[in-house]
OpenMM code with the backbone's topology and positions (N, CA, C; nanometers):
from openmm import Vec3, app, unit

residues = "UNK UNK UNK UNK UNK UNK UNK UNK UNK UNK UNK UNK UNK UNK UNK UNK UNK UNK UNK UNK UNK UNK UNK UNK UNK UNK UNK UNK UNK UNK UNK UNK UNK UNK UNK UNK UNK UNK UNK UNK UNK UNK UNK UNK UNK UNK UNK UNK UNK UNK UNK UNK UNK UNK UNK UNK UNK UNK UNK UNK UNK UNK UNK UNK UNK UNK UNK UNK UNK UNK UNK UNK UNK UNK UNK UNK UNK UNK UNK UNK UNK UNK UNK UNK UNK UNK UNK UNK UNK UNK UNK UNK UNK UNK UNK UNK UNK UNK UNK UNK UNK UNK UNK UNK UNK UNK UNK UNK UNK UNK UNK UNK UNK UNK UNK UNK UNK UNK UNK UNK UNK UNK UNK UNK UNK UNK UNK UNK UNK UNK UNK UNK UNK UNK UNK UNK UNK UNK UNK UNK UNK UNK UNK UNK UNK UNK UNK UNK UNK UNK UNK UNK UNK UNK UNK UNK UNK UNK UNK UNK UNK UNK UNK UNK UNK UNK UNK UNK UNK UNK UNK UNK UNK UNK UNK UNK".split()
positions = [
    Vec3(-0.4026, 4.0413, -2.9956),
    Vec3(-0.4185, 3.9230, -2.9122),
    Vec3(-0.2861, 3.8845, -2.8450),
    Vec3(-0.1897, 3.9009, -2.9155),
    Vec3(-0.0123, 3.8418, -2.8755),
    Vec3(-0.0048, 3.9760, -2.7272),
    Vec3(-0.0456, 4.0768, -2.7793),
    Vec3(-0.0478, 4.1917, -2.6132),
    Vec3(-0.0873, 4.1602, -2.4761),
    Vec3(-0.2454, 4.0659, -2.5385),
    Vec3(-0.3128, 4.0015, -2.4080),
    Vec3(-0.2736, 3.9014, -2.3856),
    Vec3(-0.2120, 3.8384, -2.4089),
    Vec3(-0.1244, 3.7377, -2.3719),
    Vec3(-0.0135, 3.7340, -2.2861),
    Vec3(0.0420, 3.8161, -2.3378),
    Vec3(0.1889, 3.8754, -2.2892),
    Vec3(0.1405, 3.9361, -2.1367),
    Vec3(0.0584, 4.0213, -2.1583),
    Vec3(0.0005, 4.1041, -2.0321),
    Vec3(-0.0327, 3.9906, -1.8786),
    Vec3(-0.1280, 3.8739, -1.9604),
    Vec3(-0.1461, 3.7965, -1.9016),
    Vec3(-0.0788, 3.7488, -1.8086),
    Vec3(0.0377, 3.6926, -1.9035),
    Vec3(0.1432, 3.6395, -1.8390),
    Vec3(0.2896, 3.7037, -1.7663),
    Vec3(0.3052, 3.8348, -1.7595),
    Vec3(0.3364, 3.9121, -1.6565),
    Vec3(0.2629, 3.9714, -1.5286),
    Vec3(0.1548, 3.9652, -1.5217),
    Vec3(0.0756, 3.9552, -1.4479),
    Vec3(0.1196, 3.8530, -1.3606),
    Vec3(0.0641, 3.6512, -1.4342),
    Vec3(0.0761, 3.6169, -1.3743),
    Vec3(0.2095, 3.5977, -1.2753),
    Vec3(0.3390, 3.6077, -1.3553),
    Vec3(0.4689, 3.6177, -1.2734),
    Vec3(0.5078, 3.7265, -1.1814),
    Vec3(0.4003, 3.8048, -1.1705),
    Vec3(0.4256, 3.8962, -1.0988),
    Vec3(0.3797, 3.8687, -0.9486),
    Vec3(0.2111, 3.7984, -0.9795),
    Vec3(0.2104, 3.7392, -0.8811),
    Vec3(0.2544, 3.5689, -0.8014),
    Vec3(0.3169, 3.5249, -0.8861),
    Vec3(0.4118, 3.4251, -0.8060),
    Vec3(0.4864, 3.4923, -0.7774),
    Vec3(0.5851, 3.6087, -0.8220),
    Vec3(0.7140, 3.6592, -0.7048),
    Vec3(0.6690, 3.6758, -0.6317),
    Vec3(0.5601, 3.7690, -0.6105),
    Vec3(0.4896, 3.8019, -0.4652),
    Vec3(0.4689, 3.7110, -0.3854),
    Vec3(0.4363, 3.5724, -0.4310),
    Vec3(0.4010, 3.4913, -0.3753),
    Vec3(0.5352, 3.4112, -0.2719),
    Vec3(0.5740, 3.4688, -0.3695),
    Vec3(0.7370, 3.3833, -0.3341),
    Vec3(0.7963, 3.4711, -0.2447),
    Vec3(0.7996, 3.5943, -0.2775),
    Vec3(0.8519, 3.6737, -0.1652),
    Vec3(0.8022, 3.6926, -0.0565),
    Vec3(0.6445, 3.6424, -0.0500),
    Vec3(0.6299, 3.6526, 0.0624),
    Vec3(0.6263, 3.4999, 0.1367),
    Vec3(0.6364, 3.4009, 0.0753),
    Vec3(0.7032, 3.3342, 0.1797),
    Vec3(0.8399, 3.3179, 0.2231),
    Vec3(0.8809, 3.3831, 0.1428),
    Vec3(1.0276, 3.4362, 0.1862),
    Vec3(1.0629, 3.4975, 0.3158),
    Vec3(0.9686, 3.5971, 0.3358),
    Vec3(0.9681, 3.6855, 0.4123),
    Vec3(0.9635, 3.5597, 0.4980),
    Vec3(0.8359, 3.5338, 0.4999),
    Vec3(0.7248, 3.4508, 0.6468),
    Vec3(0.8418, 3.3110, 0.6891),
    Vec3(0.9600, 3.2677, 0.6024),
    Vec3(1.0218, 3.1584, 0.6179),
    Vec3(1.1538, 3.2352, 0.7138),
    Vec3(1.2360, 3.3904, 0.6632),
    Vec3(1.3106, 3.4501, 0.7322),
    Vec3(1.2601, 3.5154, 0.9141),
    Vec3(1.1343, 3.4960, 0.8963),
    Vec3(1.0879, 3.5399, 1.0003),
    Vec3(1.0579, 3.4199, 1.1124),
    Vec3(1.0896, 3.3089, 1.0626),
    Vec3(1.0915, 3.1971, 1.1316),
    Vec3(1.2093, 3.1572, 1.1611),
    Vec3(1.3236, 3.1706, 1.1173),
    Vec3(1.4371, 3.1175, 1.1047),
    Vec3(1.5199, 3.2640, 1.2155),
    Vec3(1.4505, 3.4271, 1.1879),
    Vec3(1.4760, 3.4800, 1.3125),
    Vec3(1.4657, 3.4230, 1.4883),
    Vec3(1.3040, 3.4115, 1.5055),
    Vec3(1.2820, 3.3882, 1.5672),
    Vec3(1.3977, 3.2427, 1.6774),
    Vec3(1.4287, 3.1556, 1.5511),
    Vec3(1.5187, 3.0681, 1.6158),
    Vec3(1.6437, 3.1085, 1.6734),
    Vec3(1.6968, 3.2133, 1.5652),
    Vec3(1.8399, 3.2542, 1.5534),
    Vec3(1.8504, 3.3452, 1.6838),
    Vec3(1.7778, 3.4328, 1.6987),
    Vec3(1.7528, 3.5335, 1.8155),
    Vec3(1.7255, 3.5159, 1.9470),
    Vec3(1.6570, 3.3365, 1.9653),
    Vec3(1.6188, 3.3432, 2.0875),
    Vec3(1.7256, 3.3180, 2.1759),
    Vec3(1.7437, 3.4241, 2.3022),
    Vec3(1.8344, 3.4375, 2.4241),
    Vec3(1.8824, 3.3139, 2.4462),
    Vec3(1.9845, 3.2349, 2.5439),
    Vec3(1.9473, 3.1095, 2.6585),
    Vec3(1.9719, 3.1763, 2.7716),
    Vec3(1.9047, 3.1817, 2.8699),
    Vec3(1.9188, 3.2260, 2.9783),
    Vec3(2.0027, 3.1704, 3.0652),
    Vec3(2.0630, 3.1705, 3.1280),
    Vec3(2.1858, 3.1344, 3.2101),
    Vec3(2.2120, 3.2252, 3.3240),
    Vec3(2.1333, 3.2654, 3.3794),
    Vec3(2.1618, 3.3397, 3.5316),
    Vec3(2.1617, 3.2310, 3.6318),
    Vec3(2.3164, 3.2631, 3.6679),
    Vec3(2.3713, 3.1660, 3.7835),
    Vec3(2.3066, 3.1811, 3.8945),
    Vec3(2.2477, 3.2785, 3.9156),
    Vec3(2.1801, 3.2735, 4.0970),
    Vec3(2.0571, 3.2046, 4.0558),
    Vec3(1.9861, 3.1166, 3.9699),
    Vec3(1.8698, 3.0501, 4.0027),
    Vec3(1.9192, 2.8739, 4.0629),
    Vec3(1.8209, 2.8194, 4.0980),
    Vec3(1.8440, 2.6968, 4.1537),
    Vec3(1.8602, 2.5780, 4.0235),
    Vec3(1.9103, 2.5044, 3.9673),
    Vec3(1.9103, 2.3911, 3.8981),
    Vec3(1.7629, 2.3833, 3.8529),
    Vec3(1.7041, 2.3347, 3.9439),
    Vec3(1.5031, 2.3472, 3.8649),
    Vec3(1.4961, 2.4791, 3.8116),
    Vec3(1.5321, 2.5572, 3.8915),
    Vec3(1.4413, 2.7285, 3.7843),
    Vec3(1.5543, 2.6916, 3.6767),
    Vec3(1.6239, 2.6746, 3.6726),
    Vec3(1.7319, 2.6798, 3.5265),
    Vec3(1.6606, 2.5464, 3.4026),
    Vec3(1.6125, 2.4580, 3.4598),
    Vec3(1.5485, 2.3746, 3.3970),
    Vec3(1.4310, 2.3766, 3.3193),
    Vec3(1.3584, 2.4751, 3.4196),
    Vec3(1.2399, 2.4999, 3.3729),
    Vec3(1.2209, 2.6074, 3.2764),
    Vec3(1.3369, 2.6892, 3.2876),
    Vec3(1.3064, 2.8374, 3.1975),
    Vec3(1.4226, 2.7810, 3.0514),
    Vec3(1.5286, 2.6607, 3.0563),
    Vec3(1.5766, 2.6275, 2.9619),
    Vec3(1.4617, 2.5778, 2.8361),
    Vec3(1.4951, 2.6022, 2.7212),
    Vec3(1.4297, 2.5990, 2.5909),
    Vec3(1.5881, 2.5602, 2.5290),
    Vec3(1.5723, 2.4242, 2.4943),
    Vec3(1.6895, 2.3729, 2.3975),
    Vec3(1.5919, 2.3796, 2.2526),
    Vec3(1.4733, 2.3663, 2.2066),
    Vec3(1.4405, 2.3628, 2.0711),
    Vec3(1.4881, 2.4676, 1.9812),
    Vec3(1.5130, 2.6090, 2.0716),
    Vec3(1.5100, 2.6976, 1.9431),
    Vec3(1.6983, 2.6845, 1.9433),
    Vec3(1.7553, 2.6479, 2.0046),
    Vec3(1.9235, 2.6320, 1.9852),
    Vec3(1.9118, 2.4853, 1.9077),
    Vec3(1.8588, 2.3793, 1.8871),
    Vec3(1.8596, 2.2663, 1.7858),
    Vec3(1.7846, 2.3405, 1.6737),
    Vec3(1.6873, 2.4255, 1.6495),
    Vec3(1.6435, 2.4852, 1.5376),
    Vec3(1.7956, 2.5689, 1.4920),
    Vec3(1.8480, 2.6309, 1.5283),
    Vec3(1.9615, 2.7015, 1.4559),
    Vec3(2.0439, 2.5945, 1.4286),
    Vec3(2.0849, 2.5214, 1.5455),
    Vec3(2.1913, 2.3606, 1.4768),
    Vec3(2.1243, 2.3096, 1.3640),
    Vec3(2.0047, 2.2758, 1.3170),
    Vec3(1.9609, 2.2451, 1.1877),
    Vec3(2.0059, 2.3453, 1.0900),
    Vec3(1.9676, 2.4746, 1.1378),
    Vec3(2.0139, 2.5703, 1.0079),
    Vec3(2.1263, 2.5386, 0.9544),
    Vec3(2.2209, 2.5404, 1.0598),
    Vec3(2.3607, 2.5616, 1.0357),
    Vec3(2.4226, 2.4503, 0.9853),
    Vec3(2.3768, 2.3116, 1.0024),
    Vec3(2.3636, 2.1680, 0.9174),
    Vec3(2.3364, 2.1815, 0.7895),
    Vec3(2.2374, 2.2276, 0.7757),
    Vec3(2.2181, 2.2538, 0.6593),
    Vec3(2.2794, 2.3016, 0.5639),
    Vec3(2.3528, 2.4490, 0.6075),
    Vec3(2.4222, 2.5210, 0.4905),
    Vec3(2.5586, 2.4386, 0.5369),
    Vec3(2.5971, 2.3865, 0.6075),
    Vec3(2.7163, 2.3524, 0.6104),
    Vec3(2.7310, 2.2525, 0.5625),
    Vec3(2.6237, 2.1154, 0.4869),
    Vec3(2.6281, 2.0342, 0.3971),
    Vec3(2.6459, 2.0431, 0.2863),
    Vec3(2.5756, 2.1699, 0.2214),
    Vec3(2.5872, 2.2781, 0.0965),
    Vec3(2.7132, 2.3107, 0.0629),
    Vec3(2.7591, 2.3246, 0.1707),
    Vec3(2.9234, 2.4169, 0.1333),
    Vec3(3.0303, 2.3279, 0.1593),
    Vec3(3.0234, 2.2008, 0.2490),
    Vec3(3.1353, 2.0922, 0.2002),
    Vec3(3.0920, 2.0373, 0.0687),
    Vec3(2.9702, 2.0096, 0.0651),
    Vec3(2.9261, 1.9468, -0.0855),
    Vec3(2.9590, 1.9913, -0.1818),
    Vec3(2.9753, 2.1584, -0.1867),
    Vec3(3.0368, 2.2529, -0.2925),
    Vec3(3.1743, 2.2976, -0.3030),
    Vec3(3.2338, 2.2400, -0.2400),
    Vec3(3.3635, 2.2074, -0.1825),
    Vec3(3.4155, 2.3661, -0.1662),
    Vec3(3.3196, 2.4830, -0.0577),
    Vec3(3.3579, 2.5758, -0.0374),
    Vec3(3.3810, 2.5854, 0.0703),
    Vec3(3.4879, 2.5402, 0.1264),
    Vec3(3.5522, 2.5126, 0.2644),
    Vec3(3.5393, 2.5482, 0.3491),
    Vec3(3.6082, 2.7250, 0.3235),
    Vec3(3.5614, 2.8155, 0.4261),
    Vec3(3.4430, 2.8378, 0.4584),
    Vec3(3.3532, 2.8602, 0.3777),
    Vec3(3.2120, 2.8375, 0.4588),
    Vec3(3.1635, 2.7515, 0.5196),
    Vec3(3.2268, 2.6214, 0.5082),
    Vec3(3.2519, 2.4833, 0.5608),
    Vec3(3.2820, 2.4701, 0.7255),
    Vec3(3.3915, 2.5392, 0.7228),
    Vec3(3.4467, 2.6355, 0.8783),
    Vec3(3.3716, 2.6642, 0.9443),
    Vec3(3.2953, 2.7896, 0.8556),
    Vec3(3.2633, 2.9003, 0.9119),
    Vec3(3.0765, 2.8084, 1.0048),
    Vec3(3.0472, 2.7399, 0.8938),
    Vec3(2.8884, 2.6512, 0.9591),
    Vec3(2.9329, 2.5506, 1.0840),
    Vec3(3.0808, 2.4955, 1.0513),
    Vec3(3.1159, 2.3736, 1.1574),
    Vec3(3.0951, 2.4837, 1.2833),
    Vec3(3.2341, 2.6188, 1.3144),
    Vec3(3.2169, 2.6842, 1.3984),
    Vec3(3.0680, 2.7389, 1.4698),
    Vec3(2.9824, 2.7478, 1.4341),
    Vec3(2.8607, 2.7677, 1.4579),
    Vec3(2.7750, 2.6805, 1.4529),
    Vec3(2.8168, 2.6139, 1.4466),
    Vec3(2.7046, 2.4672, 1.5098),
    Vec3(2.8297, 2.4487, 1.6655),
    Vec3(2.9289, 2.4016, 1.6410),
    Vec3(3.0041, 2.4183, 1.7956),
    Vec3(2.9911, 2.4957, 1.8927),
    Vec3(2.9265, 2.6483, 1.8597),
    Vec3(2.9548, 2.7146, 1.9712),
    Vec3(2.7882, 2.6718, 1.9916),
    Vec3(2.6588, 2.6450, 1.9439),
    Vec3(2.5984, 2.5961, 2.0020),
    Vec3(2.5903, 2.5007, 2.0775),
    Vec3(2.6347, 2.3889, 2.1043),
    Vec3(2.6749, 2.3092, 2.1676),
    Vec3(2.7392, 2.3067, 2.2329),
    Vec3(2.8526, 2.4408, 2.2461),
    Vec3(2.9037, 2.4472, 2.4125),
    Vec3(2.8225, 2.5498, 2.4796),
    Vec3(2.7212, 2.5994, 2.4255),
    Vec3(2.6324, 2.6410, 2.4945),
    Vec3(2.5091, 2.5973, 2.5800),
    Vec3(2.4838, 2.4932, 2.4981),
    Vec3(2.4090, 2.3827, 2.5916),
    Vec3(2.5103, 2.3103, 2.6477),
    Vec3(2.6526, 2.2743, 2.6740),
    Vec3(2.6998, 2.2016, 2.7439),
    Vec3(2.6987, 2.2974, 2.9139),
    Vec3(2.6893, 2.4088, 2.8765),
    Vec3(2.7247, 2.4736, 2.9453),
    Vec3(2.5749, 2.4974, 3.0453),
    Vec3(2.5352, 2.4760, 3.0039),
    Vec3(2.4031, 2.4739, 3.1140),
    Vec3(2.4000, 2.3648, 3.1832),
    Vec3(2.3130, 2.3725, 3.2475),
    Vec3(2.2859, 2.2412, 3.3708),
    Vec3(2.1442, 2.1690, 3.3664),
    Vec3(2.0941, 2.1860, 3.2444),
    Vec3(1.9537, 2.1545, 3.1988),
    Vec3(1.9525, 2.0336, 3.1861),
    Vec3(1.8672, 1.9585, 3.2034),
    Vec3(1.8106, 1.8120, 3.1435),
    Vec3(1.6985, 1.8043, 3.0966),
    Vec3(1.6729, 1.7022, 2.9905),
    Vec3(1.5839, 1.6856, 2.8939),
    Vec3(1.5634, 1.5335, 2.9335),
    Vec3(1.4315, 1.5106, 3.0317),
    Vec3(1.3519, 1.3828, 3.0432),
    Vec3(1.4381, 1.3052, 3.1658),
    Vec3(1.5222, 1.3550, 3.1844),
    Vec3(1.6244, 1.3107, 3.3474),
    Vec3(1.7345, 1.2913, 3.2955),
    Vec3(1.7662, 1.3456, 3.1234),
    Vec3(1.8794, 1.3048, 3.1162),
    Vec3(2.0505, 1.4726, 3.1099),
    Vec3(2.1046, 1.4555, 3.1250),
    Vec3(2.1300, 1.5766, 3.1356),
    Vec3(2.2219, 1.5858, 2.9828),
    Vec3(2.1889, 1.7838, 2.9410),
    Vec3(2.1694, 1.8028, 2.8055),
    Vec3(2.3417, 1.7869, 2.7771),
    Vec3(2.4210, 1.8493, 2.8775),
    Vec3(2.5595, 1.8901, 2.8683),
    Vec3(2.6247, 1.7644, 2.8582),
    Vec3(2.6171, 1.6437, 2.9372),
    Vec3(2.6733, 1.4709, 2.9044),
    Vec3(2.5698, 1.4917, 2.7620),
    Vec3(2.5063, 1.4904, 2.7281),
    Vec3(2.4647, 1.4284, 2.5875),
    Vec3(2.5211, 1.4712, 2.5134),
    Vec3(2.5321, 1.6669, 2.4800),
    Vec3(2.5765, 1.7366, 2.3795),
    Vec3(2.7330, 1.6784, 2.3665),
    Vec3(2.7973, 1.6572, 2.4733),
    Vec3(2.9256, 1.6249, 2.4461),
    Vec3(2.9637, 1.5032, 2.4193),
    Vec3(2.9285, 1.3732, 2.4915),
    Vec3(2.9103, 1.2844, 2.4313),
    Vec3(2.9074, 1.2488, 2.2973),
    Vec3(2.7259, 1.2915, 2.2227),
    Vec3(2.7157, 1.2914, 2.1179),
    Vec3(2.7481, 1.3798, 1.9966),
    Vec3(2.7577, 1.5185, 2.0469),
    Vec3(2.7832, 1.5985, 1.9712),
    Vec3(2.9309, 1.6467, 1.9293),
    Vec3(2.9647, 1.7181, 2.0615),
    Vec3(3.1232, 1.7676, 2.0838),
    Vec3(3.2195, 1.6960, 2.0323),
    Vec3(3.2125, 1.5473, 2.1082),
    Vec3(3.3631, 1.4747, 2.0921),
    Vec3(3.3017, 1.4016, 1.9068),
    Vec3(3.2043, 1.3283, 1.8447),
    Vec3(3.2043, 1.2973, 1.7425),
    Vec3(3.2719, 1.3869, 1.6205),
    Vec3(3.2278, 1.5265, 1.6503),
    Vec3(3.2574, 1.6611, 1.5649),
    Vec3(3.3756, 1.6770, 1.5408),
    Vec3(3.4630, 1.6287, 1.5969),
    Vec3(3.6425, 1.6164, 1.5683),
    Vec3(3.6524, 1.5657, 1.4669),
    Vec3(3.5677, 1.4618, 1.3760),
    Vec3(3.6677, 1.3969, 1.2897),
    Vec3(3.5985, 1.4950, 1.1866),
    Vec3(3.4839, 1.5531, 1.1937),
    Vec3(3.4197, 1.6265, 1.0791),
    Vec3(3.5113, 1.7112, 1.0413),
    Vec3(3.5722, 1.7909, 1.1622),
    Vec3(3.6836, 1.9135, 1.1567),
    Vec3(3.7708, 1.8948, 1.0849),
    Vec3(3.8564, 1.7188, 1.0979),
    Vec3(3.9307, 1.6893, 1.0525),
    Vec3(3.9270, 1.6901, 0.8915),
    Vec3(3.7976, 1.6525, 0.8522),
    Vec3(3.7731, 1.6685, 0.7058),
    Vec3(3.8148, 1.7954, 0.6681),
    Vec3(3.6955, 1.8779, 0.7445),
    Vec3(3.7038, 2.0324, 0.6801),
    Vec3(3.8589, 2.0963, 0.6325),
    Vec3(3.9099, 2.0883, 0.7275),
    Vec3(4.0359, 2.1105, 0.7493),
    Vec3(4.1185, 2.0032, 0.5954),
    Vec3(4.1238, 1.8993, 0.5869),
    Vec3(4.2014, 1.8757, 0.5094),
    Vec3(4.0876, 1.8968, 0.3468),
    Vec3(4.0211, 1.9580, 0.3719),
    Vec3(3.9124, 1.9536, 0.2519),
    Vec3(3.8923, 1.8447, 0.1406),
    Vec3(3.8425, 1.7610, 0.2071),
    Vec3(3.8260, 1.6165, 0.1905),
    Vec3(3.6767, 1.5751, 0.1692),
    Vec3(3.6463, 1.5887, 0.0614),
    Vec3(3.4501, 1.5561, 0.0238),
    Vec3(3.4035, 1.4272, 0.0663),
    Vec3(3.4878, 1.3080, 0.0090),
    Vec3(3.4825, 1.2162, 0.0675),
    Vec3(3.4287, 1.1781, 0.1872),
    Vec3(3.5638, 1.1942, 0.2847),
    Vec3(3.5702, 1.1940, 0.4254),
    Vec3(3.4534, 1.2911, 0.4749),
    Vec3(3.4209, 1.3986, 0.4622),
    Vec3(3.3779, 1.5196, 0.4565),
    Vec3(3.1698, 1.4420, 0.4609),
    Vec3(3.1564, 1.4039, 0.3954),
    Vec3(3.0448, 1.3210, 0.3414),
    Vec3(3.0447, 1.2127, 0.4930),
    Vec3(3.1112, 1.1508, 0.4368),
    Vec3(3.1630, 1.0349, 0.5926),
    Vec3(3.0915, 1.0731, 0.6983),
    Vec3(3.2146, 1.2095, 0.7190),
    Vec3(3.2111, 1.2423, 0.8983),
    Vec3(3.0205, 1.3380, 0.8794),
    Vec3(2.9848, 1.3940, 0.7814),
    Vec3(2.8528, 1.4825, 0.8387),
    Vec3(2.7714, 1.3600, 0.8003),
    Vec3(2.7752, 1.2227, 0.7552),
    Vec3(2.6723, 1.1243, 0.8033),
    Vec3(2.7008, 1.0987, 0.9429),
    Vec3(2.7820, 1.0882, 0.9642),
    Vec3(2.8380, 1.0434, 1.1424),
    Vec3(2.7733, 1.1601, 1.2256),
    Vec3(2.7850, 1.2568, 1.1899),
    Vec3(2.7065, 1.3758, 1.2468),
    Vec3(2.6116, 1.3136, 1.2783),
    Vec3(2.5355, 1.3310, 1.1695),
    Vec3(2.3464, 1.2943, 1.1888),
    Vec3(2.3153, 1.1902, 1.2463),
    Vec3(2.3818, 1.0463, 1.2342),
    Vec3(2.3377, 0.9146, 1.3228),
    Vec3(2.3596, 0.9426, 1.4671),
    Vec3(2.4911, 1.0560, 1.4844),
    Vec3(2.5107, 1.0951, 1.6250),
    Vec3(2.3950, 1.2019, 1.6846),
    Vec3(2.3469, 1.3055, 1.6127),
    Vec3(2.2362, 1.3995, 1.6345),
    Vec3(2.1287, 1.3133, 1.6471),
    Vec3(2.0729, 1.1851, 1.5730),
    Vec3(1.9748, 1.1113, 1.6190),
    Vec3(1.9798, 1.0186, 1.7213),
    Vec3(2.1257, 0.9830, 1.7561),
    Vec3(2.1181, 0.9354, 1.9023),
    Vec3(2.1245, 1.0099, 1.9724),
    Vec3(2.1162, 1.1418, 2.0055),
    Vec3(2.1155, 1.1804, 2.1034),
    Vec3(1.9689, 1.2054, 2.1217),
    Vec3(1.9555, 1.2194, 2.0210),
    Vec3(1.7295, 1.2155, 2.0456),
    Vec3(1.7183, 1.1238, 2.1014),
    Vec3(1.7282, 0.9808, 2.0935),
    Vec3(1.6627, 0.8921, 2.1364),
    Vec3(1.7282, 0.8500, 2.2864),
    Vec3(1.8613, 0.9149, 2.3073),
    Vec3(1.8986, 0.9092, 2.4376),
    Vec3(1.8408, 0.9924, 2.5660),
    Vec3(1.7663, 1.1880, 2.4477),
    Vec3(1.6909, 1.2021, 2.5794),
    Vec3(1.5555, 1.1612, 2.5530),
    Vec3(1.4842, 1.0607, 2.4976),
    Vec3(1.3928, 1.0269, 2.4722),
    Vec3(1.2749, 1.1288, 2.4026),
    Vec3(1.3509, 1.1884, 2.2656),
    Vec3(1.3200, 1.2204, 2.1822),
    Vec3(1.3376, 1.1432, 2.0300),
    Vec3(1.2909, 0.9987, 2.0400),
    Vec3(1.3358, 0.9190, 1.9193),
    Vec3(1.2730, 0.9656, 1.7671),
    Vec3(1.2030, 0.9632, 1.7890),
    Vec3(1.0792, 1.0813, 1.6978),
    Vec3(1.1557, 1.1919, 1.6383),
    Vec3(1.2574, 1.2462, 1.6798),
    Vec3(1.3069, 1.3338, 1.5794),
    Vec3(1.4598, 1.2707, 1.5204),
    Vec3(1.4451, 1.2584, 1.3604),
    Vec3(1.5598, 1.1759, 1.3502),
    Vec3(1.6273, 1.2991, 1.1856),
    Vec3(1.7286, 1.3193, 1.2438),
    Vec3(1.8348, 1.3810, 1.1384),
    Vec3(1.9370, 1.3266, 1.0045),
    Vec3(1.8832, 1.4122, 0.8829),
    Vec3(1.9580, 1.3075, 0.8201),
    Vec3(2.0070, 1.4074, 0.7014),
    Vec3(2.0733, 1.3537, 0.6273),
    Vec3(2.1769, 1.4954, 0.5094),
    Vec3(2.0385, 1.5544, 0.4560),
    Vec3(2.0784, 1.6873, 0.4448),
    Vec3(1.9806, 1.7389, 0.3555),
    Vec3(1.9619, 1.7009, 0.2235),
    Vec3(1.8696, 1.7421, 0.1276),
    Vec3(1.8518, 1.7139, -0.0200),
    Vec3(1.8262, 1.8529, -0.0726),
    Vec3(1.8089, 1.9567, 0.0097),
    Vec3(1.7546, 2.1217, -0.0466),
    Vec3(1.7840, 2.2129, 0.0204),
    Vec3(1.8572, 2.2941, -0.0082),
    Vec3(1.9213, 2.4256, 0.0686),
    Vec3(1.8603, 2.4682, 0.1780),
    Vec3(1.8176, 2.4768, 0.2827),
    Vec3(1.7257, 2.5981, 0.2992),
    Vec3(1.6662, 2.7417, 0.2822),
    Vec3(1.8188, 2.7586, 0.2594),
    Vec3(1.8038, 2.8992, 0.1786),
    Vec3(1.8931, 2.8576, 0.0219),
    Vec3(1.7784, 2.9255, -0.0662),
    Vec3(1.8272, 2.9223, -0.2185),
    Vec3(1.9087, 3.0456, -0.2188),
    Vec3(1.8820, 3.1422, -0.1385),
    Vec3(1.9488, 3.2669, -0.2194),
    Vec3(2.1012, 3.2939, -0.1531),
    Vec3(2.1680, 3.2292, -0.1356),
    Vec3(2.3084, 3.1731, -0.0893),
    Vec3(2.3740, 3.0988, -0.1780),
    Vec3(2.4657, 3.1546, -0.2193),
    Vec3(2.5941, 3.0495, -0.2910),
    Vec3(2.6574, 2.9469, -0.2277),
    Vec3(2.6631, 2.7813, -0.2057),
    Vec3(2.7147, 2.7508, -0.1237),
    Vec3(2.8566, 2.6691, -0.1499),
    Vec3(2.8922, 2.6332, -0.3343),
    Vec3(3.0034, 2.6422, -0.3554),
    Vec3(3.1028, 2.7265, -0.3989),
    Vec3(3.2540, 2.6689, -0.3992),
    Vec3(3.3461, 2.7743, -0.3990),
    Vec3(3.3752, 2.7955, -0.5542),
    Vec3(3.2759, 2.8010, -0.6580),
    Vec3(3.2706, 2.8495, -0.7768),
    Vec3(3.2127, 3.0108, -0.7941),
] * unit.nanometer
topology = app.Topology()
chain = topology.addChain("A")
for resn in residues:
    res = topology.addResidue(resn, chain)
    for name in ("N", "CA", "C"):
        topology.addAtom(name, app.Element.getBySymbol(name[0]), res)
């Protein structure tokens, strides 16, 4: 009886990994899709064709990613990876500065910098002096700034705030 039991219950853990791995899969395959998508930027179209073929969601889907683990890794006071998420959330954002797109009449490049670009200095400043504290501080200042800029292009409805759960578990995100 202790055999069928046992059997049982490898079985069943066998199929929760599966289960798990495959939303693993189906969650990496979503988080591609964000990470991968192009921005188009061919200078010979007119301001409208550039408007119309711009897609800012899947470049704010990677700025979430990269929020994310980069809360993880000041929180874990692993710095450099701290860096390494600030740097990559920045170069998104001079990537939308760098377009000429607007979102609802407002234009994306005054917002991103506005709200995004120039606030992001003092975060740096944390990183840089590796400061949890401050560090904590400046990525709440982040997020009240990432949610004003929603509601500036009249996206109030999406509102940003510290994470509570990795997105990805299978990442170390302190420097232990």
């Amino acid at each position: 009886m202790n055999n069928k039991v046992l059997t049982v219950f490898v079985i069943i853990l066998s199929l929760i990994a599966a289960y798990l791995l495959f939303q693993n899969i189906q969650l990496q395959s979503q988080v591609d899709r964000y990470v991968k998508t192009p921005v188009k930027t061919d200078s010979t179209k007119t301001t409208e064709e550039e408007e119309e073929e711009f897609e800012v969601a899947p470049l704010m889907g990677r700025m979430q990613i990269y929020a994310n683990k980069l809360w993880f890794a000041g929180d874990g006071g692993n710095w450099d990876l701290a860096a390494f998420y600030f740097e990559e959330i920045e170069e998104v954002m001079e990537e939308i500065e760098k377009t000429d797109a607007k979102e609802n009449d407002v234009s994306l490049s005054t917002a991103v910098k506005e709200w995004g670009l120039t606030p992001l200095e003092n975060l740096e400043k944390a990183i840089v002096a590796k400061d949890k504290k401050l560090f904590s501080l400046e990525y709440t200042n982040m997020t009240i700034n990432c949610s004003g800029c929603h509601v500036a292009t009249k996206h109030p409805y999406i509102k940003i705030i510290q994470p509570t759960t990795p997105i990805f578990t299978n990442q170390k995100y302190s420097s232990q």
